[in-house]
N, C-alpha and C positions, 0 to 999 in steps of 0.2 A: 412686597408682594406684587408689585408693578402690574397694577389691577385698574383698569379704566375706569371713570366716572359713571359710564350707563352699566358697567358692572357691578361694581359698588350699588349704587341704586336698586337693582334688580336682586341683589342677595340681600339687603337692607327691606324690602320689601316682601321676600319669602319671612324671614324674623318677623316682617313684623306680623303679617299675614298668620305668620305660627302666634302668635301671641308671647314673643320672646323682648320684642322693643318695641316702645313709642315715640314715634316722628312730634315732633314740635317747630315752634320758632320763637326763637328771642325776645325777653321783654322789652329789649331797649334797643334792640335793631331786628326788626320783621326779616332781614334779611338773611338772617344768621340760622341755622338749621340745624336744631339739636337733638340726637338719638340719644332716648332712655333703656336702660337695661328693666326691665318688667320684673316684680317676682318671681313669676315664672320663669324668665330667660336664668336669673340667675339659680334658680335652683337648677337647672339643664345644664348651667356650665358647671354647678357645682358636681353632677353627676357623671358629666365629662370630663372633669379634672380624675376623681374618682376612678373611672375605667381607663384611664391612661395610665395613670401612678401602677394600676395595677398591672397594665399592659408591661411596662417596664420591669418590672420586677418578674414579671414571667419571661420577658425576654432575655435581662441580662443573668437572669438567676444561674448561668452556670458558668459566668464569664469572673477573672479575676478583676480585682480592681485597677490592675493594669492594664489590661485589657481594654476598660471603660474608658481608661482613659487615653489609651492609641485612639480608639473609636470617635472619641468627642473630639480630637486635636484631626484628625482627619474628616470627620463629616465638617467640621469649623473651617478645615482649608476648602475644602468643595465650596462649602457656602459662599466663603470670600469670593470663589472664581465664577460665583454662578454673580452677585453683586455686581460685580467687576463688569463683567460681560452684559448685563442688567446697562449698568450705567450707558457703555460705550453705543449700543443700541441706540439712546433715547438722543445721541448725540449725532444720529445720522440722520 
């Protein structure tokens, strides 16, 4: 996701602010910085696992299984080129 440090921080910080995760630190190195999933958080992703599964299935509902499957080997090439391109970026 080639996501900055003060961006990570700052979406880790609305979580936690929602009451979705708890910031901590290390028992055996203060320096070490660890994020909990909350009850809460995990019931939300369990309710957005939930509305995706079903998004899917309204989506592909009229598509063959071939179909699915041109679809997933072409969004997978996209992906690779978007990676690719990701990488060659972080090298300039």
């Amino acid at each position: 996701m080639d996501l900055s440090k003060v961006t990570i921080g700052a979406m880790i910080d609305v979580l936690e602010r929602e009451g979705f995760v708890k910031r901590g630190i290390g028992k055996k190195d203060r320096r070490e910085k660890l994020i909990r999933v909350t009850p809460q958080g995990l019931a939300a992703l369990d309710r957005a696992r939930a509305i995706g599964q079903e998004a899917d299935k309204e989506i592909l509902a009229d598509l063959s299984e071939e179909s699915i499957r041109i679809i997933e080997q072409i969004l997978g090439h996209i992906n690779a080129i978007i990676r690719e391109m990701t990488e060659k970026t972080k090298l300039l």
